[in-house]
C-alpha positions in Angstrom: -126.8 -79.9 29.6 -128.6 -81.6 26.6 -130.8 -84.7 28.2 -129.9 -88.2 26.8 -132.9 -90.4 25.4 -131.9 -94.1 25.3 -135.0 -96.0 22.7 -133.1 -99.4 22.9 -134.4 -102.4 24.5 -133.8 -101.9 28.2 -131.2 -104.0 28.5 -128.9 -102.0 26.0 -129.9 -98.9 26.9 -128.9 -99.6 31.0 -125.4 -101.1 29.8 -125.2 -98.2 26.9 -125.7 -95.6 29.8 -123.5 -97.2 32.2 -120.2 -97.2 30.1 -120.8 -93.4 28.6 -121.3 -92.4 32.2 -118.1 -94.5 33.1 -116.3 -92.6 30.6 -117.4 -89.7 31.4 -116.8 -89.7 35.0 -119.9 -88.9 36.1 -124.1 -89.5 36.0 -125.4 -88.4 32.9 -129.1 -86.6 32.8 -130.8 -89.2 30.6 -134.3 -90.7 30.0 -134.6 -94.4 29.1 -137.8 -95.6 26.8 -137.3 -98.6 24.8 -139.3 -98.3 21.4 -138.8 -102.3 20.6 -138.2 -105.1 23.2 -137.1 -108.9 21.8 -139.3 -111.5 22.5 -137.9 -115.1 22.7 -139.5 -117.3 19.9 -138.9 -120.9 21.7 -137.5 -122.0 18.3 -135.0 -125.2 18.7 -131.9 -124.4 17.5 -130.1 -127.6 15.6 -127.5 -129.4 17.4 -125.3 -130.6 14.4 -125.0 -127.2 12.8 -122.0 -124.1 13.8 -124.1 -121.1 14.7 -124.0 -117.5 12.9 -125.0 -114.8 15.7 -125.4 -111.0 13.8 -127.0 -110.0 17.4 -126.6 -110.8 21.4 -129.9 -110.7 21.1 -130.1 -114.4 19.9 -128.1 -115.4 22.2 -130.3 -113.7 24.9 -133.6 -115.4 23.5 -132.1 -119.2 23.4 -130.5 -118.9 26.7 -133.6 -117.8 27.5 -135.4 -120.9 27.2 -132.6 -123.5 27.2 -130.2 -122.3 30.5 -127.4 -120.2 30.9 -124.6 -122.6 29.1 -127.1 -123.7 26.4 -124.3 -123.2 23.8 -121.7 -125.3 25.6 -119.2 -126.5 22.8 -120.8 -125.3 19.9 -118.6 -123.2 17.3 -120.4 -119.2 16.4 -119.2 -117.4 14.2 -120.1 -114.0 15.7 -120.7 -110.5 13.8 -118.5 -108.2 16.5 -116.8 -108.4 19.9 -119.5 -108.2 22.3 -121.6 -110.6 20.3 -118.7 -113.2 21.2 -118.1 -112.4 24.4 -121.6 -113.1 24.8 -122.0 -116.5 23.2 -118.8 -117.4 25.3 -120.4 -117.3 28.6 -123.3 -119.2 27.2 -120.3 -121.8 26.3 -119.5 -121.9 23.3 -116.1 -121.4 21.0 -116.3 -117.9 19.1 -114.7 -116.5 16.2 -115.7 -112.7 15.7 -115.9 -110.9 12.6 -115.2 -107.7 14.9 -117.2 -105.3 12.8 -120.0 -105.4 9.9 -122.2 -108.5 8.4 -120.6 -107.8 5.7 -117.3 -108.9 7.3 -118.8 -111.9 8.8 -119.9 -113.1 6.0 -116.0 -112.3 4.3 -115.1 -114.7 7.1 -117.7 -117.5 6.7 -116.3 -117.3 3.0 -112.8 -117.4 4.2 -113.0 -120.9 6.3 -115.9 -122.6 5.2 -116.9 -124.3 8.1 -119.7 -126.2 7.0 -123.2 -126.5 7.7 -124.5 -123.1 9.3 -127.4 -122.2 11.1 -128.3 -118.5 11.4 -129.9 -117.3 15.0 -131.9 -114.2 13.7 -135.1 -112.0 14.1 -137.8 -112.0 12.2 -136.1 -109.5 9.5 -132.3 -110.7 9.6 -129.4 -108.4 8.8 -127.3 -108.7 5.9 -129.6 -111.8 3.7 -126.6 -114.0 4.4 -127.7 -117.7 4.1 -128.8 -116.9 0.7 -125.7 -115.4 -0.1 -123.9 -118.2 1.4 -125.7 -120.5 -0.6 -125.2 -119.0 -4.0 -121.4 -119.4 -3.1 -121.4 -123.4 -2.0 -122.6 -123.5 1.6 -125.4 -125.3 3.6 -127.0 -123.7 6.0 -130.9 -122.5 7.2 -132.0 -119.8 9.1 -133.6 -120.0 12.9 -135.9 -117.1 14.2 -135.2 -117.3 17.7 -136.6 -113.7 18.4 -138.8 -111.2 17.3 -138.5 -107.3 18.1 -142.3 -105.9 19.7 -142.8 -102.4 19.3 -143.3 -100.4 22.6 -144.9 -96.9 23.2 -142.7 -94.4 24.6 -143.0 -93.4 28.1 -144.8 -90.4 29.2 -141.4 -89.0 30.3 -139.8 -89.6 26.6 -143.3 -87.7 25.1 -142.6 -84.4 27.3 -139.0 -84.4 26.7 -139.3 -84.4 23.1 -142.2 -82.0 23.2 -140.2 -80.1 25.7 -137.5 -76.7 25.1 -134.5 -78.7 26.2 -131.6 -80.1 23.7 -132.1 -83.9 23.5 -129.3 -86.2 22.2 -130.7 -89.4 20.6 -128.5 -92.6 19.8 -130.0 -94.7 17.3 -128.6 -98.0 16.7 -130.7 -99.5 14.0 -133.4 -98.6 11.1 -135.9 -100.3 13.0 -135.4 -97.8 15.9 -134.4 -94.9 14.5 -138.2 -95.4 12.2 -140.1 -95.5 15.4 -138.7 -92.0 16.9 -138.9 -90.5 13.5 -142.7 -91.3 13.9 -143.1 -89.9 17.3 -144.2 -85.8 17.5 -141.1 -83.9 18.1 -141.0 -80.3 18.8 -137.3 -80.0 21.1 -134.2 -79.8 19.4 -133.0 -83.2 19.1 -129.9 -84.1 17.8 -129.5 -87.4 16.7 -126.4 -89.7 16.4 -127.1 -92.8 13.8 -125.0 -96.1 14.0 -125.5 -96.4 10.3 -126.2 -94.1 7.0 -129.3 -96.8 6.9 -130.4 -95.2 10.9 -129.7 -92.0 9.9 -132.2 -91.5 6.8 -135.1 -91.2 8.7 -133.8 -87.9 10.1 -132.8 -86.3 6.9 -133.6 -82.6 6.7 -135.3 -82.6 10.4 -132.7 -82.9 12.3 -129.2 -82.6 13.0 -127.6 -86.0 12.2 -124.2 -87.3 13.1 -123.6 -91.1 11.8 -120.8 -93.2 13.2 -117.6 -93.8 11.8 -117.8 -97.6 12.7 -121.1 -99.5 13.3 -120.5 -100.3 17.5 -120.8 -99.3 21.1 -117.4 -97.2 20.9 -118.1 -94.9 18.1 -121.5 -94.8 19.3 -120.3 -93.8 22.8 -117.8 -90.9 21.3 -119.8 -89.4 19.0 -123.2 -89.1 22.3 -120.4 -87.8 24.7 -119.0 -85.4 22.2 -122.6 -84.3 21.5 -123.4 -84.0 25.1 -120.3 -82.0 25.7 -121.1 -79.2 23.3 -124.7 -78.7 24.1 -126.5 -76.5 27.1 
């Protein structure tokens, strides 16, 4: 069978794994090498403001520094599911989007809820303050994390130099970049959360991209993958 290679942060990648081997009844042969890891900023996040969260990551990063509960009572507006369910055990009261930033912001239009504050990276998804702004609505951005680039491990580096069918999930342009950059000689076959992930692979590799930009698409399209290679 085709070996799984997991480049998200370790976090993702151990959660990612756990729920495709759930639904797949059994262990799956997978390496996990994160390419990128967040690092929490320490930037204060403002206390009279409703929070925008386009990743858990943020999340992560100011519970990091400020307890588990550090969002107790505050309103996010959150860009999927898991995002919210997320922000909700750090306290506070969620409304999800439940797909794209594009839908998010579609529902930041919708209700207006004043004042925003974006918890973002240090390249946000999506430009959507300044889009908020152009259409009537206060708000500022916060990077709370940054992403730090990480090698891969010496067991990632022989299995994509290796003879063995590889199955890579990519789950962003920022990851999907720093595979395409690594030397690959196996057959890899890569599935892309996004047409945005998958145009690093272009004419190198096979390419599947998601139907929907989450975790369950994601998870279908890697077992289906799995299941048809040997």
């Amino acid at each position: 069978m085709a070996t799984l290679l997991l480049t998200r942060p370790i976090a993702q990648s151990r959660s990612f794994l756990a729920a495709c081997e759930e639904a797949a009844g059994r262990p799956l042969p997978a390496v996990l090498s994160p390419l990128a890891e967040p690092r929490a900023t320490g930037v204060a996040v403002p206390a009279d403001a409703v929070l925008v969260l386009t990743s858990g990551r943020a999340v992560d990063a100011v519970t990091a520094g400020a307890g588990p509960r550090a969002l107790e009572g505050r309103l996010a507006y959150c860009v999927g599911d898991r995002t919210a369910a997320l922000a909700a055990e750090a306290g506070a009261r969620t409304l999800s989007a439940r797909g794209t930033v594009e839908d998010l912001l579609a529902l930041l239009l919708r209700d207006r809820p004043g004042r925003l504050v974006h918890l973002r990276a240090q390249h946000g998804r999506g430009d959507l303050i300044p889009r908020l702004r152009a259409e009537g609505i206060e708000g500022e951005e916060r990077e709370v994390y940054r992403m730090q680039d990480c090698p891969p491990t010496p067991e990632a580096l022989r299995l994509l130099q290796g003879d063995r069918p590889v199955v890579a999930p990519v789950f962003s342009p920022r990851s999907a970049r720093n595979l395409a950059q690594l030397p690959i000689s196996a057959p890899v076959h890569i599935v892309a959360i996004s047409p945005a992930a998958a145009q690093h692979f272009e004419g190198r590799f096979p390419t599947e991209t998601a139907a929907r930009p989450d975790a369950a698409a994601m998870q279908d399209l890697v077992l289906g993958r799995l299941g048809n290679l040997h």
